[in-house]
N, CA, C and O atoms as a MOPAC input file, in Angstrom:
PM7 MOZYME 1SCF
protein

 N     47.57900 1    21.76100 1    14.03200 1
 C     46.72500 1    20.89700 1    13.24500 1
 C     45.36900 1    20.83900 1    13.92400 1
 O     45.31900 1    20.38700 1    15.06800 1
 N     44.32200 1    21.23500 1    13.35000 1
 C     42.90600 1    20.79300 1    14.05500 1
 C     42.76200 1    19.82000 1    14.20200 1
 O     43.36800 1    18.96100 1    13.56100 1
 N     41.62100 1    19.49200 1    15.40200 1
 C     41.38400 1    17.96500 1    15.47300 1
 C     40.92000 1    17.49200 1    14.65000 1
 O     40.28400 1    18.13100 1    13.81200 1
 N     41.13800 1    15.74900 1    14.59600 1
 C     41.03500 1    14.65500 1    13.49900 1
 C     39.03300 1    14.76700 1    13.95400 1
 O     38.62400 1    15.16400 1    15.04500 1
 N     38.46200 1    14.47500 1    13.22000 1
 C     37.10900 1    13.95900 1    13.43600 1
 C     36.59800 1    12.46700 1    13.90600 1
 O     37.45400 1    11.63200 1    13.61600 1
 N     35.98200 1    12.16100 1    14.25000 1
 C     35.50600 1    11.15800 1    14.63100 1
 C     35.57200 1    10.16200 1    13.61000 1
 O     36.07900 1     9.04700 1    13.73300 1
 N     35.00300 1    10.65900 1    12.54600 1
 C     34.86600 1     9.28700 1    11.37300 1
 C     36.25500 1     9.39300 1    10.76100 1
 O     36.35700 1     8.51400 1     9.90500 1
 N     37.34100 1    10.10400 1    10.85600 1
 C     38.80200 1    10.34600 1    10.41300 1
 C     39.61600 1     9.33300 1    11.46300 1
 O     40.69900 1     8.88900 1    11.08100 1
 N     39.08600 1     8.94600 1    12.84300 1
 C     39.83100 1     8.45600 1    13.76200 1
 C     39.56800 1     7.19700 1    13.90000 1
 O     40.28500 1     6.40800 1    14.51700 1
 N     38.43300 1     6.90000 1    13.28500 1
 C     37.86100 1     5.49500 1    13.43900 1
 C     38.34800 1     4.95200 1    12.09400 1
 O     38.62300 1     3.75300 1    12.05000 1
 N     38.45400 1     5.52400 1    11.25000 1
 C     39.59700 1     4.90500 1    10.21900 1
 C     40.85300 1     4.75600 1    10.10300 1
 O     41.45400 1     4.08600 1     9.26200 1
 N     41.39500 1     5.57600 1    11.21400 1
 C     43.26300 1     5.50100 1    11.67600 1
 C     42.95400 1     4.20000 1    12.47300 1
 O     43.72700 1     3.25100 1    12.34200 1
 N     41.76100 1     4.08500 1    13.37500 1
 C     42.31500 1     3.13700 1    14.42200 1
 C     41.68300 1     1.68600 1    13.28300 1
 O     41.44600 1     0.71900 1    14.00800 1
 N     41.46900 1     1.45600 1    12.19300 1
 C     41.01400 1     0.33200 1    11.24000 1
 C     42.65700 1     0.16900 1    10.82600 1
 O     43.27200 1    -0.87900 1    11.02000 1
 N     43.15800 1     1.18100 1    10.32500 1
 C     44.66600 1     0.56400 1     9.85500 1
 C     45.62500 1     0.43200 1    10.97900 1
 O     46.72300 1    -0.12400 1    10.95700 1
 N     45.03600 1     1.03000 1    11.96000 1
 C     46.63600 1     0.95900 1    13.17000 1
 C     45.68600 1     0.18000 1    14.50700 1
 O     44.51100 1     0.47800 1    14.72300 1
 N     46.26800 1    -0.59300 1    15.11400 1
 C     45.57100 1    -1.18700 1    15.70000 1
 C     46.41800 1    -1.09400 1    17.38400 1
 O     46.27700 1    -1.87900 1    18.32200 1
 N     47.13000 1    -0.08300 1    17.32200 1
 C     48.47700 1    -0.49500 1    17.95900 1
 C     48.34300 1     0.10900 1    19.96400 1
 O     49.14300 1     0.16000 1    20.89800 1
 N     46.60700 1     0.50800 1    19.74400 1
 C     46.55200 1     0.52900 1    21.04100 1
 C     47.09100 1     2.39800 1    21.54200 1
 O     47.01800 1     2.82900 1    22.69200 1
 N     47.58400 1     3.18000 1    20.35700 1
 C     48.05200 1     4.50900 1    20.92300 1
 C     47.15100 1     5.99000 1    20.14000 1
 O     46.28400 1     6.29700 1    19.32200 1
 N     47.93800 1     6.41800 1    20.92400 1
 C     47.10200 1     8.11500 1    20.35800 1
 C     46.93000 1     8.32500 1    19.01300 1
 O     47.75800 1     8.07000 1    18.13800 1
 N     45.58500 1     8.90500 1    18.83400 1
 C     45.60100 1     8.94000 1    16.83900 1
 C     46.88400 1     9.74700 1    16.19400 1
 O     47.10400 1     9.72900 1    14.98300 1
 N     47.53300 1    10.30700 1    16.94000 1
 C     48.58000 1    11.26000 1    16.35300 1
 C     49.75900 1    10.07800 1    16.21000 1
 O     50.20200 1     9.85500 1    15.08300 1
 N     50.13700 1     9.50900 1    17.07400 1
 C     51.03900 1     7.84400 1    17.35700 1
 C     50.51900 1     7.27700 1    16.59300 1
 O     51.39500 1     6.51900 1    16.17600 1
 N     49.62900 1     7.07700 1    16.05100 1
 C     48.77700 1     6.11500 1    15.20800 1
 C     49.35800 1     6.65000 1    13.71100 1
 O     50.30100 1     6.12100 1    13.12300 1
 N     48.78700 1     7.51200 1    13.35200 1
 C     49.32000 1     8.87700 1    12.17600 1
 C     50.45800 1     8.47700 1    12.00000 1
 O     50.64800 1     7.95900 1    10.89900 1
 N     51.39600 1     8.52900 1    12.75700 1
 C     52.75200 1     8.95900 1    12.45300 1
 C     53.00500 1     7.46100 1    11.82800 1
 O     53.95600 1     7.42500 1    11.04800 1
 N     52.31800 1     6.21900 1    12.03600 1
 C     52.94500 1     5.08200 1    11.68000 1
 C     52.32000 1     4.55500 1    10.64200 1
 O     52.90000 1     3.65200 1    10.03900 1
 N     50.99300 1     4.99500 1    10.19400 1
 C     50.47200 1     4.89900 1     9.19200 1
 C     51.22000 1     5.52400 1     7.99100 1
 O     51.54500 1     4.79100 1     7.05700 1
 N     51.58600 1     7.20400 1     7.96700 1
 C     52.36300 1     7.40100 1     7.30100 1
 C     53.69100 1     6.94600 1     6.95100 1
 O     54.21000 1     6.89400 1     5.83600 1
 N     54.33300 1     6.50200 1     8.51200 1
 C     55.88100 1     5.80000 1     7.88800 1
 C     55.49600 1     4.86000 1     7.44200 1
 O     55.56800 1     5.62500 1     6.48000 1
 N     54.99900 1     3.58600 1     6.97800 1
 C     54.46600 1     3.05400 1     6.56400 1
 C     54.04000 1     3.06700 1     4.98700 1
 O     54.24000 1     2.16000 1     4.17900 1
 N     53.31500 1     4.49000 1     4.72000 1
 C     53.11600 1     4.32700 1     3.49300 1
 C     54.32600 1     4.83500 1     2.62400 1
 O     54.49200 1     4.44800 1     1.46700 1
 N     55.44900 1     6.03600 1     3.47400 1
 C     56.47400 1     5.97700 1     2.95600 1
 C     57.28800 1     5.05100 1     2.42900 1
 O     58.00200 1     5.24100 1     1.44400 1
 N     57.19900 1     3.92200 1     3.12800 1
 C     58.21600 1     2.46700 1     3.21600 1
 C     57.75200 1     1.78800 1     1.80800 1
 O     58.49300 1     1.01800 1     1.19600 1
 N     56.31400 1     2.18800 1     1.30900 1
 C     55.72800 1     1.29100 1     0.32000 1
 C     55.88700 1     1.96600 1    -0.96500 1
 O     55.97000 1     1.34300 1    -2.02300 1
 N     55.93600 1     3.49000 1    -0.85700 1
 C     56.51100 1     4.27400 1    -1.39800 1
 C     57.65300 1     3.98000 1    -1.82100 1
 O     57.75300 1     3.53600 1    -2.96500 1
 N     58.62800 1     4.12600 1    -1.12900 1
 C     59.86900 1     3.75900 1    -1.48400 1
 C     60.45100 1     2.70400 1    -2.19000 1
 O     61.49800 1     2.81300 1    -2.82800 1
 N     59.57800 1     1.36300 1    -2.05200 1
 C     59.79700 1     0.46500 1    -2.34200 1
 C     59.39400 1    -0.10000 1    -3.88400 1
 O     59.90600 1    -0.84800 1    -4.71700 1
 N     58.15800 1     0.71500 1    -3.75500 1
 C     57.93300 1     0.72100 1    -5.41600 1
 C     58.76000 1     1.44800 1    -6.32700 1
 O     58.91200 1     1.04500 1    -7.48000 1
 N     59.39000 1     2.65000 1    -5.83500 1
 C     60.18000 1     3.54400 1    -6.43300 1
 C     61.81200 1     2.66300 1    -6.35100 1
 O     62.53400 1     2.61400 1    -7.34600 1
 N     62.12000 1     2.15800 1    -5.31200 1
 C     63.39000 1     0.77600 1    -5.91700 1
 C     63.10600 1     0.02300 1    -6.88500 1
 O     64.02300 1    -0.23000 1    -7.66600 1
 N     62.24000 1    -0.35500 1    -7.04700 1
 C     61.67000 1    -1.48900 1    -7.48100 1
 C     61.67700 1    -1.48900 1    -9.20100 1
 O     61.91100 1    -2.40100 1    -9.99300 1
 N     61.30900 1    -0.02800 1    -9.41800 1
 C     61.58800 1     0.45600 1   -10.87300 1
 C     62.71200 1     0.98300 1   -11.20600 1
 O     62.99700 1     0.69100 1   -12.36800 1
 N     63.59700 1     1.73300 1   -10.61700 1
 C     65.11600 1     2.08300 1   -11.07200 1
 C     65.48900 1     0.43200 1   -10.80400 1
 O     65.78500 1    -0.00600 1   -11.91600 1
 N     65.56900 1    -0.37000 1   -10.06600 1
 C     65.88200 1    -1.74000 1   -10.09200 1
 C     65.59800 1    -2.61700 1   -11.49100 1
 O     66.41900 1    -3.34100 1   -12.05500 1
 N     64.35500 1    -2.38500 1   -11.86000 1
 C     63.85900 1    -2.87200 1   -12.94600 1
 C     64.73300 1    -2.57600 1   -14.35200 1
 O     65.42100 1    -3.32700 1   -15.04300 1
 N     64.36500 1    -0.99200 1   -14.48400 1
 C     65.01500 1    -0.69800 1   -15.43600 1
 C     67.24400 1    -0.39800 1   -15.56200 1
 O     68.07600 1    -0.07100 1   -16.40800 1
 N     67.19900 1    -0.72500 1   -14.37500 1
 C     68.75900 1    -0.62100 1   -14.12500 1
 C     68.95300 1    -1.97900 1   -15.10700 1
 O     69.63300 1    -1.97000 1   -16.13300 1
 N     68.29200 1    -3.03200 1   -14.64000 1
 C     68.61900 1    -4.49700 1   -15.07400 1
 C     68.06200 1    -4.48800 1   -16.51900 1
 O     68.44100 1    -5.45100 1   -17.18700 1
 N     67.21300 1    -3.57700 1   -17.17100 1
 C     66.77200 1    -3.74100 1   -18.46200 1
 C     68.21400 1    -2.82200 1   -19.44600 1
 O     68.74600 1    -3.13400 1   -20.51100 1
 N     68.38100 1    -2.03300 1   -18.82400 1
 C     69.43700 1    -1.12400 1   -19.85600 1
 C     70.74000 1    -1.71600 1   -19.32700 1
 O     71.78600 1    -1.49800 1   -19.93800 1
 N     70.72700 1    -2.25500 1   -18.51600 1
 C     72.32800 1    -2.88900 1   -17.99000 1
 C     73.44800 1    -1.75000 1   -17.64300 1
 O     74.62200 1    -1.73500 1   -18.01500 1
 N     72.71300 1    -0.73400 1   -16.77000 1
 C     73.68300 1     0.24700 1   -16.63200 1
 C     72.66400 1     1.15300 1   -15.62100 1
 O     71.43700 1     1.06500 1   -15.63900 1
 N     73.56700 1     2.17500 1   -14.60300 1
 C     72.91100 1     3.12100 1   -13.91800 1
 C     72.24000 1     4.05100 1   -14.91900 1
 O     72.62100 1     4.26800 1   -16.07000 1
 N     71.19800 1     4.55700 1   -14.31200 1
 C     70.82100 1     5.99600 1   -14.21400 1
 C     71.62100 1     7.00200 1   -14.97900 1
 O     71.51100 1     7.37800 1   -16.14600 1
 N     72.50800 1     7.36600 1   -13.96700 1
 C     73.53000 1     8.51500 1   -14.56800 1
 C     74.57700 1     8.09200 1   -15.48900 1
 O     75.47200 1     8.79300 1   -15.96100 1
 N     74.31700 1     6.68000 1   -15.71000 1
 C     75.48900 1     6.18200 1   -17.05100 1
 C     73.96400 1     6.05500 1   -18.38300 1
 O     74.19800 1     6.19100 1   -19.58300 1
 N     72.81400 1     5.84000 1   -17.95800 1
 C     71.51500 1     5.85400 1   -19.56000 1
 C     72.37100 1     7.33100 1   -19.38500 1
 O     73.56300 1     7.43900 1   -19.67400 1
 N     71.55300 1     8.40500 1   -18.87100 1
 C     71.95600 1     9.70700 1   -18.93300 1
 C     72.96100 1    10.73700 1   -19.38200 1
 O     73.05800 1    11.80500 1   -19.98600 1
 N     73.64500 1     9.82500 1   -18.75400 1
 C     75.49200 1    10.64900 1   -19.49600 1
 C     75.58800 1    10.15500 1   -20.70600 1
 O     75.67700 1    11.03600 1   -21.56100 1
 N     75.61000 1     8.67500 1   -21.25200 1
 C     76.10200 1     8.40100 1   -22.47900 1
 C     75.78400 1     8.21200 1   -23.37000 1
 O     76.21700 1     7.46800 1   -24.25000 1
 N     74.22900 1     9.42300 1   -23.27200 1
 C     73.54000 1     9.41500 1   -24.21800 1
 C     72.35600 1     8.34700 1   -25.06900 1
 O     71.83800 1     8.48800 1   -26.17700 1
 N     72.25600 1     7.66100 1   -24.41900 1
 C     71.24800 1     6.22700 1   -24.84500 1
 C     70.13700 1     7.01100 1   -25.23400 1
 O     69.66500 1     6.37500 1   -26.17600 1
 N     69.32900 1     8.18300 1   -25.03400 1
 C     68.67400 1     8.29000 1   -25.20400 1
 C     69.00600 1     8.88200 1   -26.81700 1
 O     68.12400 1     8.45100 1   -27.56000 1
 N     69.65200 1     9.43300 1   -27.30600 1
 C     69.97700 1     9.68900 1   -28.76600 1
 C     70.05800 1     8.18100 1   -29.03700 1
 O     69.03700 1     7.71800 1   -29.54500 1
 N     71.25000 1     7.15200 1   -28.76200 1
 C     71.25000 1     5.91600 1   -29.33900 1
 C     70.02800 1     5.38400 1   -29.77600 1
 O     69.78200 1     4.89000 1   -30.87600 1
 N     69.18100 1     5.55000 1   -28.67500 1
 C     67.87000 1     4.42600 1   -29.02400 1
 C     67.02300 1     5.44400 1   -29.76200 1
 O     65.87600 1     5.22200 1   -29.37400 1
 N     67.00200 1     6.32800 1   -30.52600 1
 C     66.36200 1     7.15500 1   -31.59900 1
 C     65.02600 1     7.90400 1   -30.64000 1
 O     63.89200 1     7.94000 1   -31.11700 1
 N     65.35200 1     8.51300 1   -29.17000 1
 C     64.47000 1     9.07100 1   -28.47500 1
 C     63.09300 1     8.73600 1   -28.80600 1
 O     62.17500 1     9.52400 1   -29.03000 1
 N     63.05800 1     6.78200 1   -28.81100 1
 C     62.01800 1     6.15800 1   -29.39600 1
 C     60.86100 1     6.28000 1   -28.26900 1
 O     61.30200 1     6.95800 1   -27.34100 1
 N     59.67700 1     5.90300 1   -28.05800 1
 C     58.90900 1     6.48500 1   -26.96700 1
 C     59.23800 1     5.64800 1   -25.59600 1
 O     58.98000 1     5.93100 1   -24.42600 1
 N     59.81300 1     4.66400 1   -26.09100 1
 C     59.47500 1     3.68300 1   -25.06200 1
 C     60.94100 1     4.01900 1   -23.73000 1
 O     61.04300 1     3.96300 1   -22.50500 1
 N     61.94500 1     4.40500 1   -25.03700 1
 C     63.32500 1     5.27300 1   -23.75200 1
 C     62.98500 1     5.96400 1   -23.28000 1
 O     63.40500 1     6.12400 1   -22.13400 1
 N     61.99600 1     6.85600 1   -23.81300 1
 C     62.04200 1     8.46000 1   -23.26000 1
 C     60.96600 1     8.18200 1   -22.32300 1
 O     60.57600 1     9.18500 1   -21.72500 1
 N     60.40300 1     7.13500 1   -22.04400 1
 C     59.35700 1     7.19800 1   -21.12400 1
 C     59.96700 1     6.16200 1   -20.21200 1
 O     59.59000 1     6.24600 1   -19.04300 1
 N     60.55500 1     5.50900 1   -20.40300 1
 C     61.49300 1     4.77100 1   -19.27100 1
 C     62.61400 1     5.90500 1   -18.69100 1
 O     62.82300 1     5.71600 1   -17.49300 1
 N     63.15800 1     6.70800 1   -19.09200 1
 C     64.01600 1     8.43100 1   -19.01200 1
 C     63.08500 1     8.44500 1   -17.62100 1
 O     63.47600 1     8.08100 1   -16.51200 1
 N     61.93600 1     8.88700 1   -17.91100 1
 C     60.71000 1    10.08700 1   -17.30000 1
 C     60.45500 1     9.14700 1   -15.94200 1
 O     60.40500 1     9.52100 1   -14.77100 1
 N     60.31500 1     7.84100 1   -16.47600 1
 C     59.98000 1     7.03700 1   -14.93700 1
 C     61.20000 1     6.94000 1   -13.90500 1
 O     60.99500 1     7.27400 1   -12.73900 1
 N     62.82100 1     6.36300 1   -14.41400 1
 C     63.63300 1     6.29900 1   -13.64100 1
 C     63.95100 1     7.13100 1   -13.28600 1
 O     64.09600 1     7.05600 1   -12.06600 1
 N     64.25500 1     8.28800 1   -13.79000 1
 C     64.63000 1     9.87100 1   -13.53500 1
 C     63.57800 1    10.24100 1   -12.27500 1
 O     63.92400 1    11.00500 1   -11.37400 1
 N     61.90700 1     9.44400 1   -12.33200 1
 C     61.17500 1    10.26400 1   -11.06200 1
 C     61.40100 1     8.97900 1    -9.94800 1
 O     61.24700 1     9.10000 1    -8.73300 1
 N     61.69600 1     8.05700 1   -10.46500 1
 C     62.22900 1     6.89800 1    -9.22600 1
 C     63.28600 1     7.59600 1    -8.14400 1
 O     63.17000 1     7.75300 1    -6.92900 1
 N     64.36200 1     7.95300 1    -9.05700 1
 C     65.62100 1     8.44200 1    -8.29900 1
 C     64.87000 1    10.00200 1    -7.38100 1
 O     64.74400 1     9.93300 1    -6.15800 1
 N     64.47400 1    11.19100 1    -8.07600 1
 C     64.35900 1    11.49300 1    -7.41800 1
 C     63.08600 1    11.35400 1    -5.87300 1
 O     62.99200 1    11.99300 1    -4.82500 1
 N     62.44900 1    10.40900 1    -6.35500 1
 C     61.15000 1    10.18600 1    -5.25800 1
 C     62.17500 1     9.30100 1    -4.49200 1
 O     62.18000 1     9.83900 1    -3.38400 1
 N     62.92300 1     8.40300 1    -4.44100 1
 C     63.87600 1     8.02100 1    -3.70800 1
 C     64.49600 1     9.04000 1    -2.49900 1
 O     64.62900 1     8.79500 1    -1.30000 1
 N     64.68600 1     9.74600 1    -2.93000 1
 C     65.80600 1    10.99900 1    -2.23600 1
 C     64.90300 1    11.34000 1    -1.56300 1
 O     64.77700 1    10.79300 1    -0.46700 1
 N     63.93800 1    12.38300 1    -1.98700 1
 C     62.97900 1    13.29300 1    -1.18500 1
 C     61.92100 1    11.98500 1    -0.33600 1
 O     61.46700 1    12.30300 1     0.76400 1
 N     61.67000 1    10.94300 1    -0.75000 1
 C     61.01900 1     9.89700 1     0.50600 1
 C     62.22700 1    10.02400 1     1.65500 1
 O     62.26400 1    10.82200 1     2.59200 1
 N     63.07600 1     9.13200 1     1.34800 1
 C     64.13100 1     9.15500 1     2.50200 1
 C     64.20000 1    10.21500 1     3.29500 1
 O     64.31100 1    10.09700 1     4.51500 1
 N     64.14200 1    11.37200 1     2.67800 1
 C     64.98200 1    12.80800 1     3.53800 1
 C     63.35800 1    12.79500 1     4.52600 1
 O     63.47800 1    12.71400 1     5.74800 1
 N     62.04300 1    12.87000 1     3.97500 1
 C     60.91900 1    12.85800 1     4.53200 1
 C     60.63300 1    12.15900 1     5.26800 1
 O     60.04300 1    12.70700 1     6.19900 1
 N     60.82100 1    10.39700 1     5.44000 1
 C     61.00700 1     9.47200 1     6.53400 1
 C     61.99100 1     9.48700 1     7.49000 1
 O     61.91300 1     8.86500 1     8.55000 1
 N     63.01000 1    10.24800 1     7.11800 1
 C     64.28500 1    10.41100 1     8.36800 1
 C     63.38400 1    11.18300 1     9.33300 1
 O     63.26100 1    10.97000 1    10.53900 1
 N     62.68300 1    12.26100 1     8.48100 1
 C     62.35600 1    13.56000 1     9.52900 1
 C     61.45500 1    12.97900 1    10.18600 1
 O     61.49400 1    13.10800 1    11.41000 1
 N     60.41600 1    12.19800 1     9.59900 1
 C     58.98400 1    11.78300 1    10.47100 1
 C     59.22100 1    10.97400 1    11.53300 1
 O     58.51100 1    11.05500 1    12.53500 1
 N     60.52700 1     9.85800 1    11.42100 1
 C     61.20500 1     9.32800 1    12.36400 1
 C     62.11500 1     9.52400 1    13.32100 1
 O     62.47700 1     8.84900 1    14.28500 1
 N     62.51900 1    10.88300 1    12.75800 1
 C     63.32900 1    11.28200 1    13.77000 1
 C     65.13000 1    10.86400 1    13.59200 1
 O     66.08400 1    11.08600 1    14.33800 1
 N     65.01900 1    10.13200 1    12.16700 1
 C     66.21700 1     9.74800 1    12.30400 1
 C     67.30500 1    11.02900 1    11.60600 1
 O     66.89000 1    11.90800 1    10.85100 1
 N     68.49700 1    10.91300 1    11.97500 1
 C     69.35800 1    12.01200 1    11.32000 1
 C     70.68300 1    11.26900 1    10.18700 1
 O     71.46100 1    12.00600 1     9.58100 1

C-alpha cells in the first residue's frame, strides 16, 4: 500500500483519536464502519422479517412474491432483504478477517 498523505492522515487521526499508527488507526476506523454496516443491514431483514411475519427463505420459498401480485412494493422489499442477507454474510466474513477473528 503506498503511503497515506498528510491531509489523508490528519483526517484518520480526526476520527480515531486513539493515540496509534495511522495503519492501527485504519484498521479501526474500518471495523467500525463495518459494525454500522452491519447493523443497518440487521436492522432491515429485522424490519421486514416483522412486516411479512416470516423469514427470508420462508417470503422466498412460499412464494409471497406471486401471492402479493409481484406488486412493486414486494418486489422491492424481495431486492432489499435478499441484499440485507447477503451484505450480512460477506460483512461478517470481511470483519472476521480484518480482526483477525476465525
Amino acid at each position: 500500500m503506498p503511503g497515506i498523505s498528510e491531509k489523508i492522515s490528519q483526517f484518520i487521526d480526526h476520527l480515531e483519536k486513539s493515540g496509534k499508527d495511522s495503519e492501527s488507526k485504519l484498521v479501526i476506523i474500518l471495523e467500525n464502519e463495518y459494525r454500522r454496516r452491519l447493523n443497518r443491514y440487521h436492522l432491515i431483514a429485522r424490519l421486514l422479517k416483522k412486516k411479512y411475519k416470516m423469514s427470508f427463505e420462508e417470503f422466498r420459498d412460499k412464494g409471497e412474491m406471486k401471492r402479493l401480485n409481484y406488486s412493486l412494493e414486494a418486489e422491492s422489499d424481495f431486492c432489499d432483504w435478499e441484499m440485507a442477507i447477503t451484505g450480512i454474510e460477506y460483512l461478517k466474513k470481511n470483519l472476521a478477517e480484518l480482526v483477525g477473528e476465525k
